[in-house]
Z-matrix of the N, CA and C atoms (Angstrom, degrees):
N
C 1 1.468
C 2 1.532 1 108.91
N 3 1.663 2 106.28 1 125.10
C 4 1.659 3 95.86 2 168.86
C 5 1.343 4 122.05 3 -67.29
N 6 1.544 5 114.72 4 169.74
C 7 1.221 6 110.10 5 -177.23
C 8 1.895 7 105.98 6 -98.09
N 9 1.263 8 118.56 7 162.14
C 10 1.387 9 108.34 8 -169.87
C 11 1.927 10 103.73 9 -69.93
N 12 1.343 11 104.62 10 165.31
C 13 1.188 12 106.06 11 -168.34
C 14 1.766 13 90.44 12 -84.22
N 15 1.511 14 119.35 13 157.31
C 16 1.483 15 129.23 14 -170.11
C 17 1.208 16 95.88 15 -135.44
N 18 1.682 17 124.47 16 139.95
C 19 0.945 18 133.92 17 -144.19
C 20 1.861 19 90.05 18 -137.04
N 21 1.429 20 123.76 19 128.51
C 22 1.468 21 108.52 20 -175.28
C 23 1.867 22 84.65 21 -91.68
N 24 1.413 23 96.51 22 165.41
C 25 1.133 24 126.85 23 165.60
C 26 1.634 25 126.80 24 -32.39
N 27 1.269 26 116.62 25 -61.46
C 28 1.594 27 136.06 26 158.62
C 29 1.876 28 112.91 27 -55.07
N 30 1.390 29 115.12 28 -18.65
C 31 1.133 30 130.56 29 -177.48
C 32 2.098 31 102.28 30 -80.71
N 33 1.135 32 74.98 31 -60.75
C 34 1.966 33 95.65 32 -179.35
C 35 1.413 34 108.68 33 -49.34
N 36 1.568 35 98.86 34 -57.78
C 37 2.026 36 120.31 35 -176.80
C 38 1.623 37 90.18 36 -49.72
N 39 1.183 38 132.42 37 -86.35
C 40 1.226 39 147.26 38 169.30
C 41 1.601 40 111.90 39 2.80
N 42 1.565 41 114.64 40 -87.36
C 43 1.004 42 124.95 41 147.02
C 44 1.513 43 146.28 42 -13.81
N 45 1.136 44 107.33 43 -49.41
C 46 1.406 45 116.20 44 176.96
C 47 1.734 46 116.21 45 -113.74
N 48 1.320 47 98.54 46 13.38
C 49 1.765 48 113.95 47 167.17
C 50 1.314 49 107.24 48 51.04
N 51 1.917 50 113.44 49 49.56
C 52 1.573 51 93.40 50 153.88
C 53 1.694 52 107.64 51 -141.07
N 54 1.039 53 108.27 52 -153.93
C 55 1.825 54 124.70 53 -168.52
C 56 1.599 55 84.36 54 -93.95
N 57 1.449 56 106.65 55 150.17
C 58 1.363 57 131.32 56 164.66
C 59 1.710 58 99.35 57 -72.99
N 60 0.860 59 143.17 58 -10.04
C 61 1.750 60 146.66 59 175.35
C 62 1.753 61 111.15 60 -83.08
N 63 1.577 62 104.62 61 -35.36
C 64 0.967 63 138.15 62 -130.26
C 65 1.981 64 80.78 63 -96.90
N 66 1.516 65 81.41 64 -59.67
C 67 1.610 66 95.06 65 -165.00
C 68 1.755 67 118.07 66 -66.81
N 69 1.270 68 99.08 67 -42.39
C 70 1.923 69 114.04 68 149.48
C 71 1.543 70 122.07 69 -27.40
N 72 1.674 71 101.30 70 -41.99
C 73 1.563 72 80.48 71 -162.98
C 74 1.554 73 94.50 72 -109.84
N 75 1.539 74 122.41 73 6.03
C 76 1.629 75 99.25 74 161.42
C 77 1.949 76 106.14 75 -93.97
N 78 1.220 77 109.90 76 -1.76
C 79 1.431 78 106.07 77 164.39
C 80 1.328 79 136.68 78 -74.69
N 81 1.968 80 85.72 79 -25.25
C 82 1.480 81 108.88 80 -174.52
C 83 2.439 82 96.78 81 -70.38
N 84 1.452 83 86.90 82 -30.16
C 85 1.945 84 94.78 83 -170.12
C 86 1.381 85 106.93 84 -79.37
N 87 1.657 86 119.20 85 -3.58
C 88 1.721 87 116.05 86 -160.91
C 89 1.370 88 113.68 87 70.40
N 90 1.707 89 120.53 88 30.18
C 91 1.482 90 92.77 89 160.97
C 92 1.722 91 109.04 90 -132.54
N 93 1.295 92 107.39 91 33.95
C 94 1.441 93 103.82 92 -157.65
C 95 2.244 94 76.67 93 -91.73
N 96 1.672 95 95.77 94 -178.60
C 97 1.979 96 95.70 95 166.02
C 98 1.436 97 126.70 96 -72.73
N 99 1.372 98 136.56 97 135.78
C 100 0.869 99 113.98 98 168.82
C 101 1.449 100 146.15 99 -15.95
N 102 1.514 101 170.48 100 126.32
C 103 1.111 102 166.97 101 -82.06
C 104 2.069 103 107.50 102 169.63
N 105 1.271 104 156.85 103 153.80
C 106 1.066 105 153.95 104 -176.44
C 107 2.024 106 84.39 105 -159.30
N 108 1.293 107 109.82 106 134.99
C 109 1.308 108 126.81 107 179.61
C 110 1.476 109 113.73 108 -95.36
N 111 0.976 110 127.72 109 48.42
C 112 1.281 111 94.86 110 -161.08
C 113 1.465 112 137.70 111 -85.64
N 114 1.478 113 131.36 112 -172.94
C 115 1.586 114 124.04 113 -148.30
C 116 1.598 115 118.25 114 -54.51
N 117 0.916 116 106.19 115 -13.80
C 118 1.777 117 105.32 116 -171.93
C 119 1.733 118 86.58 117 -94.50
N 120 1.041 119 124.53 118 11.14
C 121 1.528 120 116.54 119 -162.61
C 122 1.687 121 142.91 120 68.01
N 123 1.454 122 89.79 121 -3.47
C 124 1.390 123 87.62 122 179.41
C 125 1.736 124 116.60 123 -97.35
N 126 1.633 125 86.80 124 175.97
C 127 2.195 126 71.01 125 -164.66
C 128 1.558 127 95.26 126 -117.59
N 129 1.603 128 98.71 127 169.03
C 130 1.328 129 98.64 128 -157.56
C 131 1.570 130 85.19 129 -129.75
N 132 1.335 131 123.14 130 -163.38
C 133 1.773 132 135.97 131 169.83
C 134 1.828 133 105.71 132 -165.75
N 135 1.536 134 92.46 133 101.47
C 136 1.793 135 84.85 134 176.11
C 137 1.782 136 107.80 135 -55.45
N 138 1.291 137 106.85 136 145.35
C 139 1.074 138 121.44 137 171.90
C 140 1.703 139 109.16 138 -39.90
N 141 1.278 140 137.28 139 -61.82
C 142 1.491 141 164.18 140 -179.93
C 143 1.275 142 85.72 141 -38.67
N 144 1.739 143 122.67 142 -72.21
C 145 1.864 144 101.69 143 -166.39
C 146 1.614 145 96.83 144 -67.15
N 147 1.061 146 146.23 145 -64.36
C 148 1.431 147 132.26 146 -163.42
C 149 1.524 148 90.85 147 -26.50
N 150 1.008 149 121.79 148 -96.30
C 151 1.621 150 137.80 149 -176.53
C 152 1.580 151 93.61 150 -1.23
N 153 1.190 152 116.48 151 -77.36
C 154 1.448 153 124.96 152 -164.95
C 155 1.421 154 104.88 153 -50.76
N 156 1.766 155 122.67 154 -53.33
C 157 1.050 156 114.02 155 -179.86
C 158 1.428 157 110.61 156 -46.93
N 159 1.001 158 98.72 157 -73.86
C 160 1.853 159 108.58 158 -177.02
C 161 1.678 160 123.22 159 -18.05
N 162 1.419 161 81.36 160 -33.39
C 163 1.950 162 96.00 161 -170.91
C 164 1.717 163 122.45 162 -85.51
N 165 1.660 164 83.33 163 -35.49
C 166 2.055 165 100.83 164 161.87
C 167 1.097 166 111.41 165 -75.08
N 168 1.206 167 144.78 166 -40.00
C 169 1.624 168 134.68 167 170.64
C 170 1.686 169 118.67 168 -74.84
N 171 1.634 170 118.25 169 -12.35
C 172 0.931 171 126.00 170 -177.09
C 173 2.170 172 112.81 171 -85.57
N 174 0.985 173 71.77 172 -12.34
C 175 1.891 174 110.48 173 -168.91
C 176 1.889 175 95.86 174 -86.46
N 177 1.078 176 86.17 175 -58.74
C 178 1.934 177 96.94 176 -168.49
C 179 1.697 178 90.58 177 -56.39
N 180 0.839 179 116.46 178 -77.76
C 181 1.176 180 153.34 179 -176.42
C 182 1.847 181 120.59 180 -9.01
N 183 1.812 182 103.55 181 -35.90
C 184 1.459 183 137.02 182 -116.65
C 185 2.044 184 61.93 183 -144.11
């Protein structure tokens, strides 16, 4: 089984056209994508929640 594709942080920011400041404080409200920390500390975003995010705001939106 593959493993899901992981998306770094600067990858996501990139993607979804905003500021790393930017992206903090809708995470800080619960609406930024899911996030996974992992052990070295850095954070990752499976590909799958982006997707999902993308699809609930695309929904609101509509």
């Amino acid at each position: 089984m593959a493993s899901p594709k992981m998306l770094k942080l600067s990858e996501v920011l990139e993607e979804i056209g905003m500021s790393r400041a930017a992206f903090y404080r809708m995470r800080a409200r619960g609406h930024a994508p899911r996030l996974i920390k992992l052990p070295n500390g850095q954070l990752r975003c499976r590909r799958a929640d982006l997707d999902s995010w993308w699809q609930q705001h695309e929904q609101r939106a509509a």
